[in-house]
N, C-alpha and C positions, 0 to 999 in steps of 0.2 A: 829212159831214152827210147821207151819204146813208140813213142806215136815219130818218131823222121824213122823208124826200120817199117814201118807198116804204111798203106796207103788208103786213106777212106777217104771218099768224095762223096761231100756233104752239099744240096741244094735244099730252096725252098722257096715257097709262095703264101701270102697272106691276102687276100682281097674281101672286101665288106659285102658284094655278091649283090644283093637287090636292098641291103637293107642302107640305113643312113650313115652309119661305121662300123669300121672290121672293129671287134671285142674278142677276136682271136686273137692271140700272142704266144710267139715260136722264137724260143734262145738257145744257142748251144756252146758250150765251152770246151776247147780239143786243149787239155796238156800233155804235158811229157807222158805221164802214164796211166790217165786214163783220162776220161771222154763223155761229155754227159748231154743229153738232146732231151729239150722241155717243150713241151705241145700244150698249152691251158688255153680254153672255152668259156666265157662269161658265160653264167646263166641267170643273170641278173639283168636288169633293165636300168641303172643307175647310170644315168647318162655322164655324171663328175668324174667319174672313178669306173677304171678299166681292173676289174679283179682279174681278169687271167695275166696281165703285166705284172699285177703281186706277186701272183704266184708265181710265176716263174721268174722273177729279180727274186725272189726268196731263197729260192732252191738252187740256183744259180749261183748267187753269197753263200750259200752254207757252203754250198760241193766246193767251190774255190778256194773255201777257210782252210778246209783238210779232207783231200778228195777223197772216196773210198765205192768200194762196192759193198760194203756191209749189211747186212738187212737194218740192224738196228740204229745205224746212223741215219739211214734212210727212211727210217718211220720216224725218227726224230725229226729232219727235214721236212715230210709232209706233215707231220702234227703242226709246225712252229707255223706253213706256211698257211695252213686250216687257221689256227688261232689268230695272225697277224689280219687275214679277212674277217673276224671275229674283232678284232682292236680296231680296225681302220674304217667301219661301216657308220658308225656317227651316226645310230639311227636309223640306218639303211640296211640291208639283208642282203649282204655280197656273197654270190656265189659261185664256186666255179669247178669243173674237170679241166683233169689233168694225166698225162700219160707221157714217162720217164723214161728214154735209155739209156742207161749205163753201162760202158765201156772197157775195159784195160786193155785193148787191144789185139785181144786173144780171146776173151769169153763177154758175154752180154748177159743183161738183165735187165729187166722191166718193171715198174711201178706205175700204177694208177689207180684213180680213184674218178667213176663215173661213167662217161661215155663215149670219151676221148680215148680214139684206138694205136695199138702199134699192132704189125706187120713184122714175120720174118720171114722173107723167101726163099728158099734153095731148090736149086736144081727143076727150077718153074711149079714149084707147087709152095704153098702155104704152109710152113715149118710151124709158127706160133701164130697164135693170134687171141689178143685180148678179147675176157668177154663181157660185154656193158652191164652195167649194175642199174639195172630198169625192168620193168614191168614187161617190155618186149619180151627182152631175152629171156624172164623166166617161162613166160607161155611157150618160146621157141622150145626150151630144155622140156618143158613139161609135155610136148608135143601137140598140144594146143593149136597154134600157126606155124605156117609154115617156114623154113628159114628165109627163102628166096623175097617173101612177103614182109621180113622185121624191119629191112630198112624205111620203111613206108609204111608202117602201123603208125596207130594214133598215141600211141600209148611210147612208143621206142623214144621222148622225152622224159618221162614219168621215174626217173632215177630215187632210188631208194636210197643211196650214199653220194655224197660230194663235199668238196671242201666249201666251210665255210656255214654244212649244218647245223642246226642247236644242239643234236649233239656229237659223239664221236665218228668222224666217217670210218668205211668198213676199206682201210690202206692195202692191194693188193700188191703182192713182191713172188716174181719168179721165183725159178732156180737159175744158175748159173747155168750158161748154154754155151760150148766151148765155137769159136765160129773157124768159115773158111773161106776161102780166097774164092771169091764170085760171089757171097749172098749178100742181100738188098733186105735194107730193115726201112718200116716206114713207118712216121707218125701223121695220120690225121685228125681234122678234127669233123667235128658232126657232120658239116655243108659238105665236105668231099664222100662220105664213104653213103650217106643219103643219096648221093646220084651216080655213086661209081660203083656198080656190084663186083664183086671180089672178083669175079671170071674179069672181067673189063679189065681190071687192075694187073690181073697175072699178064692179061695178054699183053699192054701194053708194056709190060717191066721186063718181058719175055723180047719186045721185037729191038726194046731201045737200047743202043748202045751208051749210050751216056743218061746221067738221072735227068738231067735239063727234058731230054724228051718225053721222059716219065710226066714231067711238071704239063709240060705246053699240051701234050697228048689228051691228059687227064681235065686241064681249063678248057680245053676245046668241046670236050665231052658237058663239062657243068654246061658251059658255055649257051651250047648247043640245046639245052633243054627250059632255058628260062623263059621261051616264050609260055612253056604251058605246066612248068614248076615252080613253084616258090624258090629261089635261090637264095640260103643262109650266109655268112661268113665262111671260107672255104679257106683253112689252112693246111698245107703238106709240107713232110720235111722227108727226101729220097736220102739217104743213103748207099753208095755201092762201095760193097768190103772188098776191094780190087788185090788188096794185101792184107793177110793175117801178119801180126807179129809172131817172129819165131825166137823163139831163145837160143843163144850161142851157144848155151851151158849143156856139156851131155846130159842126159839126165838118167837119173838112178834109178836102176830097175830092183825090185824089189828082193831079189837073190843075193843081191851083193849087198841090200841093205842088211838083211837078215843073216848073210856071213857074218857079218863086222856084230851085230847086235844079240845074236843070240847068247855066245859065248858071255858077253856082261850081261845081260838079263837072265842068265841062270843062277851068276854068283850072285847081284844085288839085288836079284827078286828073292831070293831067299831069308834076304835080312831085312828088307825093307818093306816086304808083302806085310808084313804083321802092323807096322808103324805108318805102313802106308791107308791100311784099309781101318785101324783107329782112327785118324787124324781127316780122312779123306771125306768123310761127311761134314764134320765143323770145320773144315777147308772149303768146301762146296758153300755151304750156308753162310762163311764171314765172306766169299766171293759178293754172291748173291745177295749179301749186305750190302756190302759195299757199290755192286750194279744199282741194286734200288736207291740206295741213296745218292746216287750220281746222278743216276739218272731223274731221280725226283726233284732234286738241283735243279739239273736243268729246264725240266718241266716247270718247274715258278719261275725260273728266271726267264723264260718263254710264255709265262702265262696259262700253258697249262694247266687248267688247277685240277680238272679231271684226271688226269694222267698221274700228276702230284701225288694226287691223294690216294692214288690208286698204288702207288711205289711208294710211300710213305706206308701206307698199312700193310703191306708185305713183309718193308723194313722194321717196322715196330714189331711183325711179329716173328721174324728171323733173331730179332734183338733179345727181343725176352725169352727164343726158346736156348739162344748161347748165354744167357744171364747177363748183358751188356747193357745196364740200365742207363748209363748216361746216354748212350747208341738210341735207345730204346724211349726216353725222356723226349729226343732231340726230334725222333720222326714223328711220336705222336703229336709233338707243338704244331711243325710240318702241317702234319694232317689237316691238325683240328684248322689251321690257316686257313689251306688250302679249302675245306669243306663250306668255313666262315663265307670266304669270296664265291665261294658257286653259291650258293644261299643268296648272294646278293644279288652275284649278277641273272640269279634267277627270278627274282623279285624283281629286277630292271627290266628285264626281258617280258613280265609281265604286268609292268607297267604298273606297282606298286611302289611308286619314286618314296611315298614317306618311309616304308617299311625297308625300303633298297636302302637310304639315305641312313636310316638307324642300324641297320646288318654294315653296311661299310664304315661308321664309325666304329664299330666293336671289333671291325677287323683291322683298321689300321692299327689301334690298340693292340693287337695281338700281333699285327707286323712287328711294333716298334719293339714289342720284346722277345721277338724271335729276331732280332738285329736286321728289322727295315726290310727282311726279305717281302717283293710284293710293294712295298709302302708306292713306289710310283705311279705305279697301276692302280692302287685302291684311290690316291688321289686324285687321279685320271677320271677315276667313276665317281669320284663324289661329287667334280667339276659336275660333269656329265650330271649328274642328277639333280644337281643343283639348277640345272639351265630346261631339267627336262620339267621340274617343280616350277620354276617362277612362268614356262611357257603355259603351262596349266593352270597357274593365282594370273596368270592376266589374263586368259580366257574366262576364268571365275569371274573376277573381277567387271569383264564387259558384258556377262552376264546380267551380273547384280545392277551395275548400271543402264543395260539396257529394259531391266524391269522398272528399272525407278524413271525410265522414258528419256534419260540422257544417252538418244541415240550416238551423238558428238563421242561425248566423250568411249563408251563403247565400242565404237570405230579405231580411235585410237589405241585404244587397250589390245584391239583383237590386233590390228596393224604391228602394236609390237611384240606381239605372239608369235603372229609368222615370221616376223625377222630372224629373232634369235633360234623359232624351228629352223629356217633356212640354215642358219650359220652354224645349228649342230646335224643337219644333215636327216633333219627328222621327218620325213614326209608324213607321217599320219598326222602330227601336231602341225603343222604347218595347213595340210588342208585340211582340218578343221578349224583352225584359226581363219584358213580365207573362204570356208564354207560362212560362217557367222557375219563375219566381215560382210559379205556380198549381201548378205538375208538381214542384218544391219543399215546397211546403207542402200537396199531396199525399198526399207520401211520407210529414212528417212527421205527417200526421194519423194516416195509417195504422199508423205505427209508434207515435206514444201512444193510440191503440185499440190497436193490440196488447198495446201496454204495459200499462193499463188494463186488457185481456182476461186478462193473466195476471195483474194483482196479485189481480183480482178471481177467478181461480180460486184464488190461491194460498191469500187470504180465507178464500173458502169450503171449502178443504179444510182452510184451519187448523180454522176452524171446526166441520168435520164432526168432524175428527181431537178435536178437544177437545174435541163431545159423545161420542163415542166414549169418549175416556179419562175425562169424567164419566160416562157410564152404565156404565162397567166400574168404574169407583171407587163408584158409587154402587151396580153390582150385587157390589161386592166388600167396601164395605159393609155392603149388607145380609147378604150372606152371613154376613159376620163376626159381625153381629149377631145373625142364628138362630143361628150355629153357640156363640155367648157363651149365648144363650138355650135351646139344646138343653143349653150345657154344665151350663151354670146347674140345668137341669131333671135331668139325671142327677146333677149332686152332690146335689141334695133327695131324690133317689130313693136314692141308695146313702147317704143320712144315715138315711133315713127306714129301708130297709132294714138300717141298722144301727142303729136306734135297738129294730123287732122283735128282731133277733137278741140286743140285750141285756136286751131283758126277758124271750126265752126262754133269757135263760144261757149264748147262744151267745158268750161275752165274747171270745174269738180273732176270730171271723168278723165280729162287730161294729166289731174294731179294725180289721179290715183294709177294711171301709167305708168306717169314718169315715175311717180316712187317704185310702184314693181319694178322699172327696169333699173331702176338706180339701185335697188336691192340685189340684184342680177349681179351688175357691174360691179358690186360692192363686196361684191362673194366670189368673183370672176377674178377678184385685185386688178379691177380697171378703172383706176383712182382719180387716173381726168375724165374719164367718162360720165361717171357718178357725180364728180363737181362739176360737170356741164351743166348737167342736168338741174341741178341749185336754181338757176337763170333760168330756167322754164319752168321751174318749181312757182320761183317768186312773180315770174309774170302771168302765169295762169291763176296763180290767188292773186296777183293786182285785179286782175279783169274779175276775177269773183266776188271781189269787194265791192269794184266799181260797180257790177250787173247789183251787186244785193242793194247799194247806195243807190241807185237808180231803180231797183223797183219797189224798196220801202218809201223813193220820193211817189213812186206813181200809185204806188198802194194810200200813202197817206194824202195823194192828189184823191184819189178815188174816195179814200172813207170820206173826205171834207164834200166831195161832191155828192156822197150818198147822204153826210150830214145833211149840207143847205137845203139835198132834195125831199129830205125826210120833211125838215124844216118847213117847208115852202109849203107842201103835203099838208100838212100838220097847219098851216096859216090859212090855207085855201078852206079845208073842215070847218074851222074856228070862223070864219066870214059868213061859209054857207047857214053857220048855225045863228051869227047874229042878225038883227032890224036892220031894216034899209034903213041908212041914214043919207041925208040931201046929200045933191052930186058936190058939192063944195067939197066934204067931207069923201067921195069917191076920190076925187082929186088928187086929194090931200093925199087919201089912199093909194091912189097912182103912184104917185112921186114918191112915195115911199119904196115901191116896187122896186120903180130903177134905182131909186140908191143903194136899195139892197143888191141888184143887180150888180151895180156900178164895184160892189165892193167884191165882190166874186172874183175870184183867181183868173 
């Protein structure tokens, strides 16, 4: 019932600052007896998954299962809260700081891991104050830089421990710090104490009566510098211890303890010193048995397996130096488990899925007869590697296909590469699956524009080609058509010219006309033309007949007259050459004349 007799007043603020989302995340839990303030920092870039909400739902359920201030319960809390960002990354490399204060409402204590700070102040100065696990701070310690200068180096990122590492981070834990009525503890995270130097911080926690001022003071300040700073995610959590818890109970000063105690510690130390300082080492080491193997419990039952193995070989060898070999049997199985699963998930981590995939079937094996300790977890990774294998045989795969020039099918193959990357959270298989993908589909673009580029030349030279062969059909056409039309024009002209020649008598030369033009027309397929022409055929040979029959009568009028005159010729000779005979006989001769005359044509 100690947190209704004490009074702490708890604020706080969360804002995303200049960037796209706050990945800062601040949770606190006040019980009856004690009190726990969680400050976690993304330092991952995984836009799905907010790891400093892990971490602190983590740590949060633990402290609430069974609160304490214990050291060792509390490096168990950040181990489990390290490894669950270590389970829940699918691929992804979640990481984050974190800075713890823990409570009873009388003393305080602090845990962290990273660069996530806490803050105690009394009496206006700086009581405690965390110190970042980075490359800054050590140059600050080393003297190197200066301190006023760390929050503003380039390096005051560059952490060398955080949850969520490959491997163990380096879990800072106070000592117990008894508290008093007035002091102010704070947690921020990187974005506040980057723009707010400690003197700023004192002064304001110094003027403000309430933490709220603390808060609006200190955003005023970020606020006011964004025009010419980068401003991160900026989380605070104020605190003011206005009441310490006091106990009702008197308490026992140490005089009266040692009245009451010496008097029996003189009899029963005398008989039990002996039995005591026998027994009191193999008391010590079946303790510290016992610790290890509890604790290595819960280390596999968290996943753990570094830790596991690490409290498993302790206990194996606490076991065998009390001679407790079944004790002894049980951690080395443990071990060997535990060593089996880091071997894998070592080989996972370095992306040796066949060799991860054969290390996790030899460990589930060695689960199942170590009674399933682990078994859900190694199934977990076998899924897991089973999905990280077939996203790498389908990249193979559109590989191989895209050598054999099935860009298609390649695309495809790479396309459900990156799906199933996507759905185990694998960015490096994913973008290399949509690096190929794009350098695929590429190629294939450019090869149907080429494709494209030549049907469409081929197109247009069919095209060309076939006005070409219509404008030569069509100029060989027309040709045809003048040259029909010239023909056309010379058969009228040699009809016509034979149609003169037969009206001047020329009845031979008119035939041989009209047949050329009738040859014309007859080649022209101008079929009544040509039979017209018949009837001038046939009346130019009538007239040539008739011309021949009239001038073989005038030819043979002619020889008959060249006859008679041959004739006559030839009588007249034949007189000159005979005797006169008396005129009786002239006469006679006469009258013969004209009858020969007479008979003449």
């Amino acid at each position: 019932m100690r947190r209704i007799n004490s009074e702490f007043k708890t604020v706080n603020m969360s804002e995303e600052g200049q960037k796209l989302s706050n990945r800062d995340y601040f949770g606190y839990v006040e019980m009856d007896d004690f009190a726990c303030y969680v400050l976690a920092d993304s330092l991952d870039e995984e836009p799905s998954v907010n790891s400093a909400k892990l971490v602190v739902e983590s740590i949060i359920r633990d402290f609430t299962e069974a609160p304490s201030m214990r050291k060792g319960r509390w490096k168990r809390w950040m181990h489990r809260a390290h490894t669950e960002l270590i389970r829940q990354r699918g691929g992804m490399h979640l990481k984050a700081s974190a800075v713890i204060a823990v409570t009873d409402y009388r003393k305080i204590r602090y845990i962290y891991v990273g660069n996530s700070r806490y803050y105690l102040i009394r009496n206006a100065r700086i009581l405690e104050r965390t110190l970042d696990q980075s490359l800054t701070q050590n140059l600050a310690e080393a003297g190197k830089i200066p301190l006023d200068q760390a929050a503003l180096h380039e390096e005051r990122n560059n952490l060398y421990s955080f949850l969520g590492e490959r491997g163990t981070p380096k879990i800072q834990l106070s000592r117990k710090r008894k508290l008093e009525s007035g002091d102010v503890f704070l947690l921020l995270s990187r974005g506040v104490w980057e723009q707010c130097p400690d003197d700023d911080l004192l002064e304001m926690i110094n003027t403000a009566k309430e933490p709220e001022e603390v808060l609006h003071q200190t955003e005023d300040l970020i606020l006011g510098r964004q025009e010419t700073e980068e401003i991160d995610n900026y989380t605070m959590a104020v605190t003011f211890v206005q009441k310490v818890y006091q106990s009702p109970k008197k308490p026992w000063t140490v005089k009266k303890i040692l009245m009451i105690l010496l008097p029996v510690l003189f009899i029963v130390g005398g008989i039990s010193l002996g039995l005591y300082l026998r027994h009191r080492k193999i008391q010590e080491k079946e303790e510290k048995l016992a610790e290890c193997m509890e604790s290595g419990e819960d280390y596999l039952r968290y996943d753990n397996y570094q830790r596991a193995a690490e409290e498993f070989g302790e206990a194996k060898t606490l076991a065998g130096s009390l001679r407790k070999n079944k004790e002894s049997d049980r951690a080395d199985q443990y071990k060997e488990l535990a060593e089996q699963i880091m071997l894998s998930d070592e080989a996972l981590a370095a992306k040796e899925y066949e060799k991860a995939q054969e290390l996790y079937l030899k460990a589930r094996e060695m689960a199942e007869d170590a009674g399933n300790v682990g078994k859900a977890y190694i199934e977990n990774q076998l899924d897991r590697t089973k999905k990280y294998i077939e996203v790498y045989d389908l990249i193979a795969m559109g590989e191989k296909k895209e050598a054999y020039g099935n860009l298609n099918g390649a695309i495809e193959a790479y396309k459900e590469a990156k799906t199933k990357a996507a759905d185990l959270y694998y960015s490096e298989g994913k973008a290399e699956a949509l690096e190929k993908q794009a350098a695929a589909e590429e190629v294939l673009e450019k090869a149907q524009l080429a494709a494209e580029s030549r049907q469409k030349e081929q197109e247009e030279s069919a095209a060309a080609e076939a006005a070409k062969q219509q404008k030569e059909e069509e100029s060989a056409k027309e040709l045809e058509n003048q040259q029909k039309a010239n023909d056309q024009q010379n058969a009228i002209e040699l009809e016509n010219q034979g149609n003169e020649l037969l009206a001047q008598g020329q009845y031979d030369h008119a035939i041989t006309f009209y047949q050329a033009a009738q040859t014309i027309y007859i080649r022209l397929e101008m079929v009544s033309m040509a039979v017209n022409l018949n009837q001038k055929i046939d009346a130019a040979r009538a007239g040539s007949a008739a011309r021949a029959s009239e001038e073989a009568a005038k030819k043979a009028e002619e020889e008959a007259a060249k006859r008679a005159k041959a004739e006559a010729e030839d009588a007249t000779t034949e007189e000159q050459k005979a005797p006169v005979q008396p005129s009786a006989k002239i006469e006679a001769s006469g009258s013969g004349v004209n009858e020969a005359s007479a008979k003449t044509p």
